[in-house]
Gaussian input, Z-matrix of N, CA and C with variables (Angstrom, degrees):
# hf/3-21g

backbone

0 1
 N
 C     1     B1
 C     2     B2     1     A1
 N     3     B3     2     A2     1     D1
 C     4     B4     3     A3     2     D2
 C     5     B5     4     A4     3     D3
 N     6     B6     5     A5     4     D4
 C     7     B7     6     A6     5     D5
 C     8     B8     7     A7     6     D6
 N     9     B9     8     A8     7     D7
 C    10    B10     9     A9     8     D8
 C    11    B11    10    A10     9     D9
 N    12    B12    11    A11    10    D10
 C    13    B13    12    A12    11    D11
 C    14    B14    13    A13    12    D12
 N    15    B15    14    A14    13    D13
 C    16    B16    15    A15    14    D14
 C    17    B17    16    A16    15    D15
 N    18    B18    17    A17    16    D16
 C    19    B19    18    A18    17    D17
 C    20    B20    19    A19    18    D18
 N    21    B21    20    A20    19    D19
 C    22    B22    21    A21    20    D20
 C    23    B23    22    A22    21    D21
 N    24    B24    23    A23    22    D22
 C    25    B25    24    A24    23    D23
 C    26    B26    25    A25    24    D24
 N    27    B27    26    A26    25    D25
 C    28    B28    27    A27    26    D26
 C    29    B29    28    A28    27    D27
 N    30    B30    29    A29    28    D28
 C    31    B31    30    A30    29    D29
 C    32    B32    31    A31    30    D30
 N    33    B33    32    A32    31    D31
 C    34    B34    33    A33    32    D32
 C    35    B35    34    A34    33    D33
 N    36    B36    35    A35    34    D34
 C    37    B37    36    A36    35    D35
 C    38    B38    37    A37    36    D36
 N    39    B39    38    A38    37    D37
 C    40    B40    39    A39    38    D38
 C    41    B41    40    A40    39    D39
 N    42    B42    41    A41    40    D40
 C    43    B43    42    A42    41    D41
 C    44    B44    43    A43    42    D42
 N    45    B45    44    A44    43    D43
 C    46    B46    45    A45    44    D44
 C    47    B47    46    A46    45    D45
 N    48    B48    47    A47    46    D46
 C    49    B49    48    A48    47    D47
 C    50    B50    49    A49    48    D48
 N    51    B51    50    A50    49    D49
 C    52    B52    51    A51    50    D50
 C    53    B53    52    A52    51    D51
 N    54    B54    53    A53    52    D52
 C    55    B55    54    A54    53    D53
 C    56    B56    55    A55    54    D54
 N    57    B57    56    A56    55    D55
 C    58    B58    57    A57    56    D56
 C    59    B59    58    A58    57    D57
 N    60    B60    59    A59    58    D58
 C    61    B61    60    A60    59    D59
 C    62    B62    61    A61    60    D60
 N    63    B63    62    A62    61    D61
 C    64    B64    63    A63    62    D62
 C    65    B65    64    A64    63    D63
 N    66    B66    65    A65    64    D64
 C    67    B67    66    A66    65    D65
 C    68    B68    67    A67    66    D66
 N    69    B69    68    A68    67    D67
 C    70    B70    69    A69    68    D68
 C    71    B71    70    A70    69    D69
 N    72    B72    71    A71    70    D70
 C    73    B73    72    A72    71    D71
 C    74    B74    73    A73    72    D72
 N    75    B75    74    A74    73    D73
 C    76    B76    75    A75    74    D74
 C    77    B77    76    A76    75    D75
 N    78    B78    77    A77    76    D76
 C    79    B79    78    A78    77    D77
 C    80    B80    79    A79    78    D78
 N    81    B81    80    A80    79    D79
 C    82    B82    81    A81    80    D80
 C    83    B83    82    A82    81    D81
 N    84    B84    83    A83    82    D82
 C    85    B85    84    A84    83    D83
 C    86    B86    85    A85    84    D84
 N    87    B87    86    A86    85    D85
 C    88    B88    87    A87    86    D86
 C    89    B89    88    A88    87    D87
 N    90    B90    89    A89    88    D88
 C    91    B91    90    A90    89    D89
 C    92    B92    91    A91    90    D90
 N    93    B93    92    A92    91    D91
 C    94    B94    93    A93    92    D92
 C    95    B95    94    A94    93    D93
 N    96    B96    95    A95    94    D94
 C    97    B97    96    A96    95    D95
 C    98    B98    97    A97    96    D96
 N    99    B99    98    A98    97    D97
 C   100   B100    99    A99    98    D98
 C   101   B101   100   A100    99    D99
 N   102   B102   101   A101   100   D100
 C   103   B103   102   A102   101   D101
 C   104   B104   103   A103   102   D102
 N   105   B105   104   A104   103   D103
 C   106   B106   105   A105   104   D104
 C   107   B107   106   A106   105   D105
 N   108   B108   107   A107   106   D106
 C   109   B109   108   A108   107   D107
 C   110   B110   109   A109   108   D108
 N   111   B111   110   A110   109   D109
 C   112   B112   111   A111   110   D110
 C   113   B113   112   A112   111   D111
 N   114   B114   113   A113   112   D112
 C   115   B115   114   A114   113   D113
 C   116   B116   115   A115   114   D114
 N   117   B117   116   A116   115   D115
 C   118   B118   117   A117   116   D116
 C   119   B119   118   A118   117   D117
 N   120   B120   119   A119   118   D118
 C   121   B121   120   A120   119   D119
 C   122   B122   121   A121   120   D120
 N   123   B123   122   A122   121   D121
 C   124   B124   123   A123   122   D122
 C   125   B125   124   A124   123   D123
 N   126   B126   125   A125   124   D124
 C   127   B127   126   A126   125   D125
 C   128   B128   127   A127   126   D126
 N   129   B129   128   A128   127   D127
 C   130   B130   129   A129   128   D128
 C   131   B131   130   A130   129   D129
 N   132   B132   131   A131   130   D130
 C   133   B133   132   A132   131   D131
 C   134   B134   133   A133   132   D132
 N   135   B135   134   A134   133   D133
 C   136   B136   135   A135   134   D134
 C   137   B137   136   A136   135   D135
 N   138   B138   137   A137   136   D136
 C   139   B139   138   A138   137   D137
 C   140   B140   139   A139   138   D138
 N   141   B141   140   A140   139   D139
 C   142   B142   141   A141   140   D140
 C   143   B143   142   A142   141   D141
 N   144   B144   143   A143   142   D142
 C   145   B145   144   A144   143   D143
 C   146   B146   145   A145   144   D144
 N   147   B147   146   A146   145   D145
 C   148   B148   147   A147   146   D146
 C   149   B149   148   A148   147   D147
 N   150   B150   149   A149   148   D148
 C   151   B151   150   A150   149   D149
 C   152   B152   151   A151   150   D150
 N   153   B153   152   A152   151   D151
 C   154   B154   153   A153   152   D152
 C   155   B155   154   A154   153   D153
 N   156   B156   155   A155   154   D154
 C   157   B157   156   A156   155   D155
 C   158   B158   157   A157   156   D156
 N   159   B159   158   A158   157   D157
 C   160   B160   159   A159   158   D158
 C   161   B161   160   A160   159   D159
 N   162   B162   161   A161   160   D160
 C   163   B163   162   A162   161   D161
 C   164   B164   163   A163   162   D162
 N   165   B165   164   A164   163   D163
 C   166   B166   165   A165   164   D164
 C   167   B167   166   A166   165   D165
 N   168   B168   167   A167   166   D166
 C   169   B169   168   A168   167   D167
 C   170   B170   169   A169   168   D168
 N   171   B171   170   A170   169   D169
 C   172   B172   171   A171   170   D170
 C   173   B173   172   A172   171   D171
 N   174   B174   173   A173   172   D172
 C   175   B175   174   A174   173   D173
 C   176   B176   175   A175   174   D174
 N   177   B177   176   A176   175   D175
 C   178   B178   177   A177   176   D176
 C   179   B179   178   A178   177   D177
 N   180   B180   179   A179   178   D178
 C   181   B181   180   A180   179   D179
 C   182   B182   181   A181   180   D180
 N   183   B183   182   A182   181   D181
 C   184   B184   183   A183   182   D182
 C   185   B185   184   A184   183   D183
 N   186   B186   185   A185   184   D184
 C   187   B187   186   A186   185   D185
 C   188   B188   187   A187   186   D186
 N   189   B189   188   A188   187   D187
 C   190   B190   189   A189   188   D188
 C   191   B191   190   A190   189   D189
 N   192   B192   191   A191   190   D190
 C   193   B193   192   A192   191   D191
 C   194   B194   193   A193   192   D192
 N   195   B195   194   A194   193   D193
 C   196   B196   195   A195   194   D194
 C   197   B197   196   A196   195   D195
 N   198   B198   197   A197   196   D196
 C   199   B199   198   A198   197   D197
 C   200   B200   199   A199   198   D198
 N   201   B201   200   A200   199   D199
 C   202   B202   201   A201   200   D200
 C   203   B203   202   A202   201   D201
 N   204   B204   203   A203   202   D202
 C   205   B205   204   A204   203   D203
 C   206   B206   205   A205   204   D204
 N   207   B207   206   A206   205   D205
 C   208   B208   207   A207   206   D206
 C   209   B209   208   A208   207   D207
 N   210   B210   209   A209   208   D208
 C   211   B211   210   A210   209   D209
 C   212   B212   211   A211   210   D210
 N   213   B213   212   A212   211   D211
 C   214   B214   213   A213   212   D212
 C   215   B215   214   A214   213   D213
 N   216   B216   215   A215   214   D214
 C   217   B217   216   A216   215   D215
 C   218   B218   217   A217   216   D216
 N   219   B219   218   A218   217   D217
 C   220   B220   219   A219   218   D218
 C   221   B221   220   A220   219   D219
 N   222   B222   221   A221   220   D220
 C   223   B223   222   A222   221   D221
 C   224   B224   223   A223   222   D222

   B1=1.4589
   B2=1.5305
   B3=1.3628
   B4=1.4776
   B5=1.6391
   B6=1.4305
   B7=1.5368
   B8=1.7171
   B9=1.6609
   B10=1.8854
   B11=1.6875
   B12=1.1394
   B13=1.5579
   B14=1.6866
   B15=1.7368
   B16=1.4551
   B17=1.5322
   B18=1.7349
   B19=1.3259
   B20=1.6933
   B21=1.1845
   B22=1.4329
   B23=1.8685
   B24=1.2577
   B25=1.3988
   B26=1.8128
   B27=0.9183
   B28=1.1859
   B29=1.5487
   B30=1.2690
   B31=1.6440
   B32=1.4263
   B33=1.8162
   B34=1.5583
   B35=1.7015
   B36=1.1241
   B37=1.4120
   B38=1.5339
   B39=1.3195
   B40=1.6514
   B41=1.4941
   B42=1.4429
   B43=0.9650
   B44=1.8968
   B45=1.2589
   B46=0.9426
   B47=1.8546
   B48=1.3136
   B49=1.2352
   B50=1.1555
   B51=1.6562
   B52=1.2512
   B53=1.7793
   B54=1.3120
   B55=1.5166
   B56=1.3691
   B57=1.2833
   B58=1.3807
   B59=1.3089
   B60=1.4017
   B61=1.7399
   B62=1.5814
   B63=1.3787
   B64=1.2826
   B65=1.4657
   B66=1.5265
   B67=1.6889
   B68=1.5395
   B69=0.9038
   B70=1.5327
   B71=1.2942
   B72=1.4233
   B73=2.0849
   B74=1.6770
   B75=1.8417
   B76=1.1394
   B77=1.6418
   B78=1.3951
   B79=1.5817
   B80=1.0015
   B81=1.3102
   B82=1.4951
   B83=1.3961
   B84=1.2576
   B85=1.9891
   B86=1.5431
   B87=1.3207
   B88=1.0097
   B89=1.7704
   B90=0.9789
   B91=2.3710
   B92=1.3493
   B93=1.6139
   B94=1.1289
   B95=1.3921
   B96=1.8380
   B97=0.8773
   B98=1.5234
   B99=1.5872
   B100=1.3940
   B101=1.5869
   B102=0.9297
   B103=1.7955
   B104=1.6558
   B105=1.4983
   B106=1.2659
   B107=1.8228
   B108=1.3584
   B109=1.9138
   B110=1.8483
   B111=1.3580
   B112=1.4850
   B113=1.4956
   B114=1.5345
   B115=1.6674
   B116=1.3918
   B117=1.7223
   B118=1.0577
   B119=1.5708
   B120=1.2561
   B121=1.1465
   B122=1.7237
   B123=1.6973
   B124=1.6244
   B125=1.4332
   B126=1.3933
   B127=1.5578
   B128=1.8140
   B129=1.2889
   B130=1.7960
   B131=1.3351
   B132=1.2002
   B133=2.2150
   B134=1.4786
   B135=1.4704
   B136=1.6329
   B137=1.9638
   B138=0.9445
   B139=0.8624
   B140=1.6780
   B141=1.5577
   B142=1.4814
   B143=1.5971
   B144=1.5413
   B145=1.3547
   B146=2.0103
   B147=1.2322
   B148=1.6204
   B149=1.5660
   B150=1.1270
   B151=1.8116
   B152=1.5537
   B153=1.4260
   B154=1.4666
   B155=1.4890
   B156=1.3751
   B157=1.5203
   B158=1.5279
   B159=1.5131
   B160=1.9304
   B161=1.5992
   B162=1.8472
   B163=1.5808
   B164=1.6841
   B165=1.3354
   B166=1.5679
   B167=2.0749
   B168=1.0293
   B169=1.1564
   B170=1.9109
   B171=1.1902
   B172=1.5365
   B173=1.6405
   B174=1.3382
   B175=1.6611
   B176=1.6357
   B177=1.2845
   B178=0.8410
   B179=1.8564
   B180=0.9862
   B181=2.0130
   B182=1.7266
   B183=1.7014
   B184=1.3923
   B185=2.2266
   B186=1.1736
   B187=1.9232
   B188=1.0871
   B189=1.3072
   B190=1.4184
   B191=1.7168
   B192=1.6551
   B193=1.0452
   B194=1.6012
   B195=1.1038
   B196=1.7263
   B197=1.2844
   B198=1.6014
   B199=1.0311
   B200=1.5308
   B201=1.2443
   B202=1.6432
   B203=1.8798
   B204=1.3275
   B205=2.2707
   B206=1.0456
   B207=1.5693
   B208=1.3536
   B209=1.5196
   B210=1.3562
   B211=1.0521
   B212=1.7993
   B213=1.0442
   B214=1.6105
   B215=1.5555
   B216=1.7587
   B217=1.0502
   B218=1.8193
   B219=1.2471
   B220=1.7387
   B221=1.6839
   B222=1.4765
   B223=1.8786
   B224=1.4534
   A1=110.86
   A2=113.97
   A3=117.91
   A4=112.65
   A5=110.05
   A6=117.95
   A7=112.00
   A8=87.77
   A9=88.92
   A10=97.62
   A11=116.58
   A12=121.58
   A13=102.16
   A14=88.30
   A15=110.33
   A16=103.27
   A17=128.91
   A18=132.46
   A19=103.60
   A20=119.35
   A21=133.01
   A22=83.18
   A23=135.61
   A24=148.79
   A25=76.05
   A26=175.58
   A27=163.28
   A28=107.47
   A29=97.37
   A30=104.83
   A31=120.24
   A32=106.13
   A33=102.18
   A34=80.97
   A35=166.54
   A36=166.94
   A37=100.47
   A38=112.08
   A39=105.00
   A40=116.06
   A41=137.35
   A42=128.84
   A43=111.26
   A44=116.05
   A45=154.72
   A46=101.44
   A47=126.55
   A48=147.30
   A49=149.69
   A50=104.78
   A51=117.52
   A52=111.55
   A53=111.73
   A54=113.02
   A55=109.81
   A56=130.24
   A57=131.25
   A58=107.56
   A59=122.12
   A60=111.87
   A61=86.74
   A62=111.60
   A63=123.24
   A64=112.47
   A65=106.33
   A66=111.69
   A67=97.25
   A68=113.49
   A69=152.67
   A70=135.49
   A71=108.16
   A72=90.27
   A73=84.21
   A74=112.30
   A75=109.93
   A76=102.65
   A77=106.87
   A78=106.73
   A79=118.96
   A80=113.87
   A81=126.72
   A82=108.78
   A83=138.67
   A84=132.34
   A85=105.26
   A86=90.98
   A87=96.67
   A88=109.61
   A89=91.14
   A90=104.90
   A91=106.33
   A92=98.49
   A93=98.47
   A94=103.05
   A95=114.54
   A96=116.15
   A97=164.71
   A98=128.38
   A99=129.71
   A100=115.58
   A101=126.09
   A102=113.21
   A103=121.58
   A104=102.47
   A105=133.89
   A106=80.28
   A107=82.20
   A108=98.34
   A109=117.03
   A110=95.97
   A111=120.95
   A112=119.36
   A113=89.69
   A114=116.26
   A115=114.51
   A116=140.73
   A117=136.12
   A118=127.59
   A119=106.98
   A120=93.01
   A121=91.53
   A122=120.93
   A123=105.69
   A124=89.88
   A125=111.47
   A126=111.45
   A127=77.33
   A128=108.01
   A129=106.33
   A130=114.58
   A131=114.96
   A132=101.63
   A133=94.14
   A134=122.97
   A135=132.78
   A136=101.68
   A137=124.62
   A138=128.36
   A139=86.11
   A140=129.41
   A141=139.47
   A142=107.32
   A143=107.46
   A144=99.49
   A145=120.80
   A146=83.64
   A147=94.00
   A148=126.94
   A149=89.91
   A150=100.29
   A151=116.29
   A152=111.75
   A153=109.77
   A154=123.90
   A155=107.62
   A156=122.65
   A157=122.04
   A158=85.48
   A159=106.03
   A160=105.24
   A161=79.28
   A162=90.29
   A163=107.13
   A164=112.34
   A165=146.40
   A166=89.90
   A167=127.32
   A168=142.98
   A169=102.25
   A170=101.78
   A171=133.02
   A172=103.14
   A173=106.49
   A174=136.90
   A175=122.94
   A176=154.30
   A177=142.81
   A178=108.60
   A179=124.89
   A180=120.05
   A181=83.52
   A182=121.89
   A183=112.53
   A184=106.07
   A185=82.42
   A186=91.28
   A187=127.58
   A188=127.15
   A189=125.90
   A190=125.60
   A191=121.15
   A192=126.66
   A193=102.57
   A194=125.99
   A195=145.07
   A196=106.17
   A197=128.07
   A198=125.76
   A199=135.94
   A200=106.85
   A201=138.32
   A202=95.65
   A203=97.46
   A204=102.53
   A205=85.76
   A206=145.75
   A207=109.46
   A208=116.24
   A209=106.79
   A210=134.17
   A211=122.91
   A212=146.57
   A213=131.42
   A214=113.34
   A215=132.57
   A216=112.01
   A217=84.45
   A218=127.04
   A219=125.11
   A220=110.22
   A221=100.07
   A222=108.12
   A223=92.47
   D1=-41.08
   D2=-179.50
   D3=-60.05
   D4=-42.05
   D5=-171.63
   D6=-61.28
   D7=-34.19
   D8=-172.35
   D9=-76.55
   D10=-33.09
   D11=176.67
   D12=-27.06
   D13=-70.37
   D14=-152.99
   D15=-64.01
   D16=-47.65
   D17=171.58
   D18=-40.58
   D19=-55.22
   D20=-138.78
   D21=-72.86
   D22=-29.98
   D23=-155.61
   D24=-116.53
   D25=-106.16
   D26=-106.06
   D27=-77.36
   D28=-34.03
   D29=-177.92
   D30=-78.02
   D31=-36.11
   D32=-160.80
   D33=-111.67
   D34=29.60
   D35=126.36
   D36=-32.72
   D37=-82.24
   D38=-177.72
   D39=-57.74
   D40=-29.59
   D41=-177.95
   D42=-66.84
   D43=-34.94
   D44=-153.18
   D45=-82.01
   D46=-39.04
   D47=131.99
   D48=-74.33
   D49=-4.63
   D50=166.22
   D51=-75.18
   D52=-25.33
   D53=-178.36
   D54=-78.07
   D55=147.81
   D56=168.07
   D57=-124.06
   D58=169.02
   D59=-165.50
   D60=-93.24
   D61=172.22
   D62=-174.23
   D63=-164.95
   D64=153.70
   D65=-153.01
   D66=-76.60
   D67=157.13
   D68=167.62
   D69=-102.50
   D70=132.73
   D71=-169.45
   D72=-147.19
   D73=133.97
   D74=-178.50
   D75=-121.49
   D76=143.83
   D77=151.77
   D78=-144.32
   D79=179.20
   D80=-175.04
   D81=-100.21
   D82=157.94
   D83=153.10
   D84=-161.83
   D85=135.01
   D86=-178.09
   D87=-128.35
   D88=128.13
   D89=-177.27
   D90=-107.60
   D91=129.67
   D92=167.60
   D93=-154.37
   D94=143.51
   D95=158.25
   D96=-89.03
   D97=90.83
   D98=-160.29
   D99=-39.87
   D100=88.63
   D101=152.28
   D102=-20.52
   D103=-67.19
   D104=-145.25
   D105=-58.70
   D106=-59.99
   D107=-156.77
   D108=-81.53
   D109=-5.80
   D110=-179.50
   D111=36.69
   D112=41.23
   D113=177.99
   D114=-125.56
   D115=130.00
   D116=145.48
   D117=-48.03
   D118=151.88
   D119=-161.41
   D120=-138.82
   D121=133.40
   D122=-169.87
   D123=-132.34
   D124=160.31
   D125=-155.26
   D126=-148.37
   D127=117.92
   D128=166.36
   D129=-105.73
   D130=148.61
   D131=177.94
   D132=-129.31
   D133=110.77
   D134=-168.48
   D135=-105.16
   D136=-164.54
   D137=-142.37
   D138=-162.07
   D139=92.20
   D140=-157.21
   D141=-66.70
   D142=-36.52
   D143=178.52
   D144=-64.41
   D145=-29.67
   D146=171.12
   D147=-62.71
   D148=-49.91
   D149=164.52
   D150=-63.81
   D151=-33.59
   D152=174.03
   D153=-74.14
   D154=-23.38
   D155=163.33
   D156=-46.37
   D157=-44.07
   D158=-170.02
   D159=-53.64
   D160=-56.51
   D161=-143.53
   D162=-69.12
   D163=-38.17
   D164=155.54
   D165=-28.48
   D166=-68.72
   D167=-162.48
   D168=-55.69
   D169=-61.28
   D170=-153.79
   D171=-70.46
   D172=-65.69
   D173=-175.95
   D174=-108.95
   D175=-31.40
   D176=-143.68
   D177=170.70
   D178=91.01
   D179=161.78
   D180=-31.50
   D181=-70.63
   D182=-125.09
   D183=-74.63
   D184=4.18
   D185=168.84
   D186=-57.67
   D187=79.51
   D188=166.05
   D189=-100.91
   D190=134.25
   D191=178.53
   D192=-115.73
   D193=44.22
   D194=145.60
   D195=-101.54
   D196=101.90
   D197=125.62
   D198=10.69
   D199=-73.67
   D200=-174.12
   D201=-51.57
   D202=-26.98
   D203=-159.23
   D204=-93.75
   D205=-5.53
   D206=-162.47
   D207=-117.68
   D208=142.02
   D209=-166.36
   D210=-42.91
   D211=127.07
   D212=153.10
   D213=-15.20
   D214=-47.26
   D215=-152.34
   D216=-89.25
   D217=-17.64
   D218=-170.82
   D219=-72.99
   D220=-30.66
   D221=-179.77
   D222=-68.66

């Protein structure tokens, strides 16, 4: 019983370290379709720091969409 213990931990150890944690990005959406207006209509709910990551990433470090970060010369 002890040996299969120890195999069973020899086996899943590397697998077990082969994973690393990794980022996550959540949203919400919601679709819906108007009759009336005979238009869809899509509603996304993001998470601002995430988008600031992007855009920060993509175009510009100095991109901020916090209020709170911005500078005298940005007001």
């Amino acid at each position: 019983m002890k040996s299969i213990r120890i195999l069973f931990l020899v086996i899943s150890l590397p697998l077990i370290l082969s994973f690393t944690a990794h980022k996550f990005y959540v949203s919400i959406t919601k679709i819906e379709y108007s009759q009336e207006e005979k238009s869809l209509q899509i509603i996304t709910k993001l998470f601002i720091d995430d988008i600031e990551d992007v855009l920060q990433e993509r175009y510009s470090p100095s991109i901020s969409l916090d209020p709170e970060k911005e500078t005298s010369e940005d007001a």
